[in-house]
C-alpha positions as CSV (number, residue, x, y, z in Angstrom):
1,X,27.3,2.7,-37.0
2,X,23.9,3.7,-38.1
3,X,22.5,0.3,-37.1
4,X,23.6,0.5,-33.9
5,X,22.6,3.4,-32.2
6,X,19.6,3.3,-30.0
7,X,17.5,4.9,-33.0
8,X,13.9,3.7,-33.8
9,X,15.1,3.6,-37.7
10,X,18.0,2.0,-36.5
11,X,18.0,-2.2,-37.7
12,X,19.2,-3.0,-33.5
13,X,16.6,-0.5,-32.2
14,X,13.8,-3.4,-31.8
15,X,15.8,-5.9,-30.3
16,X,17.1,-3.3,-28.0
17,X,13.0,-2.4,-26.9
18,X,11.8,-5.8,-27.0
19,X,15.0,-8.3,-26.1
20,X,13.3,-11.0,-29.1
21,X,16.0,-13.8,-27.2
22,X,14.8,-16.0,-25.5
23,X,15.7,-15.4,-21.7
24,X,15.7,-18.3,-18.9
25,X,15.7,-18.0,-15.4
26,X,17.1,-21.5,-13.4
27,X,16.8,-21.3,-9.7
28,X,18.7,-24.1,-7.3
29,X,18.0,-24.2,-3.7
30,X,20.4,-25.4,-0.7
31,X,18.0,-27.7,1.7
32,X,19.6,-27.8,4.8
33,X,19.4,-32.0,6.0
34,X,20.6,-31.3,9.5
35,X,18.2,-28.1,10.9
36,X,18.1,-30.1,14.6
37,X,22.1,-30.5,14.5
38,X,22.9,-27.3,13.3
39,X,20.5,-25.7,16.1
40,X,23.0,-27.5,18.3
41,X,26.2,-26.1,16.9
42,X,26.4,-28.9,13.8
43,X,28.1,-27.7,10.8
44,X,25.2,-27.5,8.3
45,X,24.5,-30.1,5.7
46,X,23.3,-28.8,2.3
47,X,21.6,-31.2,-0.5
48,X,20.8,-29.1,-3.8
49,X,17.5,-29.1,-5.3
50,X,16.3,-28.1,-8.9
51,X,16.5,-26.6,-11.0
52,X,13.2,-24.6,-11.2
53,X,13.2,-23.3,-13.9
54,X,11.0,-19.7,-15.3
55,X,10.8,-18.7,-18.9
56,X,11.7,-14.4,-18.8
57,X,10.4,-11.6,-21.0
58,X,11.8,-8.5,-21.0
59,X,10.5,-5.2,-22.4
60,X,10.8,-1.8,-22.2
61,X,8.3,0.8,-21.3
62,X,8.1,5.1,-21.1
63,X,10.9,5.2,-23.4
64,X,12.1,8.8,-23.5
65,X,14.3,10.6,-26.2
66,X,16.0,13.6,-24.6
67,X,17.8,16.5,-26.2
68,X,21.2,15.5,-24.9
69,X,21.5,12.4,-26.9
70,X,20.1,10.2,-23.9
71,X,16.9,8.2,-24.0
72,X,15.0,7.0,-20.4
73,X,13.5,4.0,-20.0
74,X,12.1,1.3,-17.9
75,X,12.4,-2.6,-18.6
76,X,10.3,-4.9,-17.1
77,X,10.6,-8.5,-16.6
78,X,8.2,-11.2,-16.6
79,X,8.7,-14.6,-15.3
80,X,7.0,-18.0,-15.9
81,X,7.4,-21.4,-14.2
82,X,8.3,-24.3,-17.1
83,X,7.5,-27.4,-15.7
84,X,8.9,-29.4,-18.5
85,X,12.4,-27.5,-18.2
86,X,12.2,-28.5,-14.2
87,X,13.6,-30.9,-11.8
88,X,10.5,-30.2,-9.3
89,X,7.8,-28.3,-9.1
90,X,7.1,-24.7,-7.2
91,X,4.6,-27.0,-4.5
92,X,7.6,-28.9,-3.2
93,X,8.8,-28.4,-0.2
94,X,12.1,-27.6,1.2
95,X,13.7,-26.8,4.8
96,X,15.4,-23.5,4.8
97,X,16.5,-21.2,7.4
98,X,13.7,-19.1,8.6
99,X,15.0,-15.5,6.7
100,X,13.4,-13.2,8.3
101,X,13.3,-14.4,11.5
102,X,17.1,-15.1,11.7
103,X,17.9,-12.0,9.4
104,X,16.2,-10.4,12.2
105,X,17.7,-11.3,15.4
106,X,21.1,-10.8,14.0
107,X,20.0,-6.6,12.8
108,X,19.0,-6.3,16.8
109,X,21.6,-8.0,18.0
110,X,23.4,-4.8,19.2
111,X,19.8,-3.9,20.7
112,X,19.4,-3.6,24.4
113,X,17.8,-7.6,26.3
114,X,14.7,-6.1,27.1
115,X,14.0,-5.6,23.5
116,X,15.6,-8.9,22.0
117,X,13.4,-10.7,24.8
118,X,10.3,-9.2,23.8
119,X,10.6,-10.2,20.1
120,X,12.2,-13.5,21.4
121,X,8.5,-14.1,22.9
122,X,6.8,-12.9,20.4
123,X,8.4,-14.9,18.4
124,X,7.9,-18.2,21.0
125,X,3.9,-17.2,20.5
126,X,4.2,-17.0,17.2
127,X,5.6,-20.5,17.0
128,X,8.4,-19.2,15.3
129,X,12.1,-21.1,14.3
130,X,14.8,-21.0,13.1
131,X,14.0,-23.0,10.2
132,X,11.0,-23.3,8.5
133,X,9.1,-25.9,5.7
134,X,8.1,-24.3,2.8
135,X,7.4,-24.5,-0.9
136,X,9.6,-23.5,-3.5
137,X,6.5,-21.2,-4.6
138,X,6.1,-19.7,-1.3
139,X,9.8,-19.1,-0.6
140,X,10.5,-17.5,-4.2
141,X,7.3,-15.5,-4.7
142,X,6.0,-14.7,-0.9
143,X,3.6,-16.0,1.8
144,X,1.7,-14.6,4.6
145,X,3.6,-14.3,8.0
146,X,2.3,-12.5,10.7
147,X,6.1,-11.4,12.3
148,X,6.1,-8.9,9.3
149,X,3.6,-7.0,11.4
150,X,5.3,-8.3,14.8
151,X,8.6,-6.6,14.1
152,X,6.9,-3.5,12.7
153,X,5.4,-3.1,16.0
154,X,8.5,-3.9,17.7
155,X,11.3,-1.7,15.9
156,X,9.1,0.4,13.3
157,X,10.8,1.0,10.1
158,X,13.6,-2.0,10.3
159,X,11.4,-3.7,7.6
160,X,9.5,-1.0,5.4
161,X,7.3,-3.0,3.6
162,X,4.2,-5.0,4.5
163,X,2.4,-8.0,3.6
164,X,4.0,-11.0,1.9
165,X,7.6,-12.2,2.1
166,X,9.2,-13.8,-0.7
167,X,13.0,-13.5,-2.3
168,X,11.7,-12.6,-5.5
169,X,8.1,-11.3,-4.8
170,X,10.0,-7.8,-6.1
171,X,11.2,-9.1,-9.3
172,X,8.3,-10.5,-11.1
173,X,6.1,-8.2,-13.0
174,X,8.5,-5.0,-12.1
175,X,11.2,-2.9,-13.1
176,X,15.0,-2.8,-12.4
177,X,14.7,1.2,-11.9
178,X,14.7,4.2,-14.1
179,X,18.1,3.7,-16.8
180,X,18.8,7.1,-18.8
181,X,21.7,5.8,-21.0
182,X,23.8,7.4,-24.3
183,X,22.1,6.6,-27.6
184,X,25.2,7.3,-29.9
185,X,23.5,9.6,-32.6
186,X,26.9,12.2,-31.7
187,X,29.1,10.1,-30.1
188,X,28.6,6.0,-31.4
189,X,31.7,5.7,-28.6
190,X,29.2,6.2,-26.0
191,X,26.3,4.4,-26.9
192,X,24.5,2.1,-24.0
193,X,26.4,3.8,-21.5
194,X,24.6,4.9,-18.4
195,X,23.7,8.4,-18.2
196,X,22.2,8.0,-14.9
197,X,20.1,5.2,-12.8
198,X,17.0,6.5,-10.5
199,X,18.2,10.2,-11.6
200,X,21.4,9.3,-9.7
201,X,24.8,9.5,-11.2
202,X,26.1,7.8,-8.7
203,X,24.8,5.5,-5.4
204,X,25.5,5.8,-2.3
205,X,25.2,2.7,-0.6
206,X,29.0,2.2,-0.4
207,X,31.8,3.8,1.8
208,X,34.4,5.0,-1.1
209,X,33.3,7.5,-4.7
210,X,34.8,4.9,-7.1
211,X,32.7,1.8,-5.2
212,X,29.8,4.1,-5.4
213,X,30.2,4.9,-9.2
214,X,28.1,4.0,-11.9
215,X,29.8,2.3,-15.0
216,X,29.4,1.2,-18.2
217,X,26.0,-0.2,-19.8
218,X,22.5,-1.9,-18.0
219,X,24.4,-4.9,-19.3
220,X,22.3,-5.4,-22.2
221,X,24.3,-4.2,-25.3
222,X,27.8,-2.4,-25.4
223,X,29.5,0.3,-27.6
224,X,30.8,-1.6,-31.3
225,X,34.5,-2.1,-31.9
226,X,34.8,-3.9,-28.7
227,X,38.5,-4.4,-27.8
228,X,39.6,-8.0,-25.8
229,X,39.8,-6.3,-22.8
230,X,37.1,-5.2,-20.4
231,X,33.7,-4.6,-20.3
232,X,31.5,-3.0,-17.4
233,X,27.8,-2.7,-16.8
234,X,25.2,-1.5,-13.6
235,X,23.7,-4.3,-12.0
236,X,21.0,-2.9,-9.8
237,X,20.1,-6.6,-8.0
238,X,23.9,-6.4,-7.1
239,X,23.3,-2.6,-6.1
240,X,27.2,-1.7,-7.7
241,X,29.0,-1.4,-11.2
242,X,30.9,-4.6,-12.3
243,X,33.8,-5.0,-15.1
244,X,34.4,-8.3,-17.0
245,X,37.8,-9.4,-18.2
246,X,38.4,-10.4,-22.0
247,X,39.1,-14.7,-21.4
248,X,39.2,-15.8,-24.8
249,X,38.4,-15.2,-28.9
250,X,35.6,-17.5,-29.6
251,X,32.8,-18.5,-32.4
252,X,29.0,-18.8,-31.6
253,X,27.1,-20.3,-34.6
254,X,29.6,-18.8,-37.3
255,X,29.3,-15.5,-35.6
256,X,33.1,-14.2,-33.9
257,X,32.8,-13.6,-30.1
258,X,34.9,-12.4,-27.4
259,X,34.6,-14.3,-23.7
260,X,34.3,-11.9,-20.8
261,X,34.4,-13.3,-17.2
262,X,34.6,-12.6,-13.9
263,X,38.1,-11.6,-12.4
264,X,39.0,-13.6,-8.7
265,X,38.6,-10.0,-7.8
266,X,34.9,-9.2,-8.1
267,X,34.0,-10.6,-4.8
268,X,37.3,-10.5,-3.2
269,X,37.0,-8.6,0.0
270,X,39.9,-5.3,0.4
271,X,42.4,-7.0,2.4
272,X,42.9,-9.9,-0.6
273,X,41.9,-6.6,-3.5
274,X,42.0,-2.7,-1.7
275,X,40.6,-1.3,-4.9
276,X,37.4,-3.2,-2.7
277,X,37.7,-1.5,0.9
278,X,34.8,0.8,0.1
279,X,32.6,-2.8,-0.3
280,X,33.6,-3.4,3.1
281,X,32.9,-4.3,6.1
282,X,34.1,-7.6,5.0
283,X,34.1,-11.1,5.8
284,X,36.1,-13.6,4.2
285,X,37.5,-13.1,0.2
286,X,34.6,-14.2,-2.4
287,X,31.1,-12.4,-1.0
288,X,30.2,-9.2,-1.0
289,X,27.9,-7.6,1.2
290,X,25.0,-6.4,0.3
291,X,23.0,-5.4,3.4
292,X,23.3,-1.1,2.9
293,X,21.4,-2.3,-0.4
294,X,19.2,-4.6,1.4
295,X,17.3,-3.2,4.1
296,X,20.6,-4.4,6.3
297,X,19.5,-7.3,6.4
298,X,22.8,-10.0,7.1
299,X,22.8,-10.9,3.0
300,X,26.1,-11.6,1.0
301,X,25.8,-12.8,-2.6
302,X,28.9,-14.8,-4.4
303,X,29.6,-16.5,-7.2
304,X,27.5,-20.4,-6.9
305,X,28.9,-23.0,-4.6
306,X,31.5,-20.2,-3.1
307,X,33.2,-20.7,-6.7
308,X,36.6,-18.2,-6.4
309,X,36.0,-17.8,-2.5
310,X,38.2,-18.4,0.4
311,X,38.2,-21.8,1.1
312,X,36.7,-21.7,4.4
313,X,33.4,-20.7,3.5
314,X,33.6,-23.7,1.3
315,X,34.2,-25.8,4.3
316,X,32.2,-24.0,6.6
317,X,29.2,-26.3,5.6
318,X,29.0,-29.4,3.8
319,X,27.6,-30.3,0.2
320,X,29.7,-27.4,-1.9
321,X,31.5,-28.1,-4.9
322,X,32.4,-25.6,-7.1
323,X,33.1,-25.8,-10.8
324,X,33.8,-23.5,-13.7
325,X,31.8,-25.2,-15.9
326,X,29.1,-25.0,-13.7
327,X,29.5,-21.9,-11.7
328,X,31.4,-19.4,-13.7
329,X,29.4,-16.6,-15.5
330,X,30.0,-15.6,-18.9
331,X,29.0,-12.9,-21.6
332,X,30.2,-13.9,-24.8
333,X,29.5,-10.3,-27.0
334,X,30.1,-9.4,-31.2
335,X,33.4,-7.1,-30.4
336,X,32.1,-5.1,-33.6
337,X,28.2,-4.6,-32.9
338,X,28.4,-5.2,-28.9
339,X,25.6,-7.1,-29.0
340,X,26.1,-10.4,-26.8
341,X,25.6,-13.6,-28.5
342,X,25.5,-16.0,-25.8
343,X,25.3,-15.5,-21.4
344,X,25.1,-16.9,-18.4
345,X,24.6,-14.6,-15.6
346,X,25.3,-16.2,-12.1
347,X,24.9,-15.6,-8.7
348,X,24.5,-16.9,-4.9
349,X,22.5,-15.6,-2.4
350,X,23.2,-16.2,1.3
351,X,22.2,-15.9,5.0
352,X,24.5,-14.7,7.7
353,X,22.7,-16.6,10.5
354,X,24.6,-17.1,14.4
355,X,23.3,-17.3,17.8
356,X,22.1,-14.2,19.3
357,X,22.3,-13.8,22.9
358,X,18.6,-13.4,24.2
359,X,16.9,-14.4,21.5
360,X,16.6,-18.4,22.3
361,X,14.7,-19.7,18.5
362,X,19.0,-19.0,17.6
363,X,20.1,-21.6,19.7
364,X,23.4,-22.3,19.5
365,X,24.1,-21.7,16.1
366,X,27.5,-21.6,14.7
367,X,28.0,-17.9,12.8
368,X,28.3,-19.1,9.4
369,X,27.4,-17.7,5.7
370,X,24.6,-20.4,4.8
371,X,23.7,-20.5,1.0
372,X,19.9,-19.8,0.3
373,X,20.1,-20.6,-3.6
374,X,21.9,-20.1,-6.6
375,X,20.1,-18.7,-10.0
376,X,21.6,-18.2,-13.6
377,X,20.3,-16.0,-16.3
378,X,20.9,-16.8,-19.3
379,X,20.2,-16.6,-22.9
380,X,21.8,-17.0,-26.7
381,X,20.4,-16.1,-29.8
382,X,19.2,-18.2,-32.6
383,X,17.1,-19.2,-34.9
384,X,15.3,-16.4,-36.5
385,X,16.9,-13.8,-35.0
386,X,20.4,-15.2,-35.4
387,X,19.8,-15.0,-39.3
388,X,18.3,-11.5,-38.7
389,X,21.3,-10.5,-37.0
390,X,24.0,-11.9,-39.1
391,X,22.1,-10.7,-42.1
392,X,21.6,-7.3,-41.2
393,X,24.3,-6.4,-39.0
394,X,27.0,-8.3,-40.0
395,X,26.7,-9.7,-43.6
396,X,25.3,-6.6,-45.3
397,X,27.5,-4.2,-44.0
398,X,30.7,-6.8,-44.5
399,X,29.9,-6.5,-48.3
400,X,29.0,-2.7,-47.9
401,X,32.3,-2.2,-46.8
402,X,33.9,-4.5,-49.3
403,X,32.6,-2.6,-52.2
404,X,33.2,0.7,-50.7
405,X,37.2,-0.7,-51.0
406,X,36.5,-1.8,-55.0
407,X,35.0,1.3,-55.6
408,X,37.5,3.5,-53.8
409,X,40.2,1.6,-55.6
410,X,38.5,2.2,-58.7
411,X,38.2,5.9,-58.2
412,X,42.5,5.9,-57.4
413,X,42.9,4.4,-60.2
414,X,40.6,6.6,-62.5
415,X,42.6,9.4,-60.6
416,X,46.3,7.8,-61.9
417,X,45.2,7.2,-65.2
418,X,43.7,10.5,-66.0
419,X,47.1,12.3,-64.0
420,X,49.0,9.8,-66.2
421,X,46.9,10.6,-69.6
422,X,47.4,15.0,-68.7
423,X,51.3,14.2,-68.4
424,X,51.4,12.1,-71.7
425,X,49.6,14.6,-73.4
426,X,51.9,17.4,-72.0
């Protein structure tokens, strides 16, 4: 128990501040074949490319003991492009759908002509479309484009930031917010649970308390004595709390595991699972959306390739085909430290794009929930640090325990013998 508990004499203390396994990030985009077509009504044509792949560090920094058994922190990730682990490079380019722009015109949609016309010519004198060329460089970690500073003018505020836009310009080199979370030196039951997140104890980007709830651990370790049930962790890129179900009893190098996955009700929208009204409004079963968290922009995320999704978005566009091998995530975790052994971490982001009256760059596009890319995190550990790990937190305390049993049987039987030598003697 003493090993576990977020305590710098603690043996799991410095793999909990500096996370020693090794951490990789594989990105896959969705290039869409048939931009022209799909301008025209076409169902869109997807090819995947990568993966692209980035080698990720992860530390922690301002790490805070408090007087209430709670320790503050914030962990920062670092990401670095491994050519040799690629299919592609970042200066490739790809045709997506032009995000901003079509994320966009469907926020004014609602917004009176005058208004959509004027950013529809500013967008015509921009020479913007609805899909656009770009690196995989420029679409993951930003680029210059002056309709940031067009649509500030228009509708101030609708984007609040400035500069460069990129789908992961905000992840690189930052944090994933404030965590304050239990450290176990009074209650080992509660350690890695969250405490709070930003100083919240709960968010509020969701219409129902329990959606809005903050559960379980950052998703990093979990309390020991696991049982092959469920497990839950924050996941502030998903902006909500998710829960794992127990799958199966496994092995990872000699080490015993338990498999948690995701249920068919994660992303299943509150008709198909009520539990997940407050997640809504909804589209169809199998994405969850994500635009209160978002800047409200039209974004869903999902499971890759619409894996566990209603089958129309499946259909809906062409090139899909999902797999559990390939598109299930996964922790597998030591039930009695709660330290994961092996994960993939997977998700889909997507584009709600449609035609919007006034706003002719739409054209006459089908509504339809386009995949941007798909990414998995993931990570196991070996080597080294396996041998440290099995050593220190399994073997030794195995045999600690093992002779605690010989020498507590040893002491019961001192006990019968000198209880059995007084009644002889009497």
């Amino acid at each position: 128990l003493q090993n576990v508990r977020i305590d710098p004499s603690s043996i799991a203390f410095s793999m909990w501040k500096d996370i020693p396994v090794p951490f990789y990030m594989s990105v896959y985009f969705f290039e869409v074949v048939n931009p022209k077509e799909v301008l025209h009504g076409a169902k869109p044509v997807l090819n995947q490319r990568g993966p692209y792949v980035y080698r990720e560090f992860r530390y922690k920094t301002n790490i805070t003991f408090h007087d209430n058994d709670t320790v503050s922190y914030l962990e920062y990730r670092k990401l670095f492009f491994q050519p040799d682990l690629s299919n592609g490079s970042e200066e490739e380019y790809i045709v997506v759908p032009n995000i901003l722009m079509m994320g966009a015109a469907v926020m004014m949609e609602n917004l009176p002509n005058f208004v959509k016309l004027l950013l529809s010519g500013a967008l015509a004198g921009l020479k913007q479309e609805a899909f656009m060329n770009r690196t995989v460089g420029e679409i993951m970690w930003g680029y210059e484009d002056p309709l940031i500073d067009t649509i500030n003018m228009l509708v101030p505020g609708m984007i609040p930031f400035k500069g460069k836009f990129g789908l992961f310009v905000e992840l690189n080199n930052s944090n994933s917010g404030l965590f304050t979370v239990n450290t176990g030196m009074k209650n080992i039951s509660r350690v890695h649970i969250v405490d709070s997140w930003n100083g919240l104890k709960k968010v509020n980007y969701w219409r129902s308390s329990e959606c809005n709830m903050i559960n379980g651990t950052p998703g990093e370790m979990w309390p020991p004595f696991m049982s092959p049930t469920s497990l839950e962790f924050y996941s502030p890129d998903a902006c909500r709390s998710m829960t794992l179900v127990y799958e199966q009893s496994r092995k990872f190098e000699g080490v015993p595991t338990y498999r948690f996955v995701a249920p068919k009700t994660l992303f299943a929208n509150g008709t198909d699972y009520p539990p997940n009204e407050g997640f809504c409004p909804c589209l169809q079963s199998g994405i969850l959306n994500v635009s209160t968290c978002r800047l409200n922009a039209p974004m869903f995320i999902s499971h890759p390739h619409f894996y566990n999704a209603d089958p129309a978005l499946v259909n809906a566009v062409e090139g899909l085909h999902p797999s559990k091998d390939q598109h299930a995530l996964f922790l597998d975790v030591h039930p009695m430290t709660g330290i994961p052994m092996s994960c993939s971490i997977k998700l889909q982001l997507n584009l709600y794009i449609k035609h919007v009256s006034g706003i002719i760059q739409t054209g006459k596009i089908k509504p339809v929930v386009l995949p941007l890319l798909w990414f998995a995190e993931s990570g196991s550990i070996e080597g080294p640090v396996l041998k440290q790990f099995y050593t220190n937190l399994v073997l030794i305390p195995s045999l600690l325990d093992y002779l605690q049993y010989i020498f507590l049987g040893l002491g019961v039987l001192l006990i019968i013998s000198a209880a059995v030598l007084m009644a002889m003697s009497q």
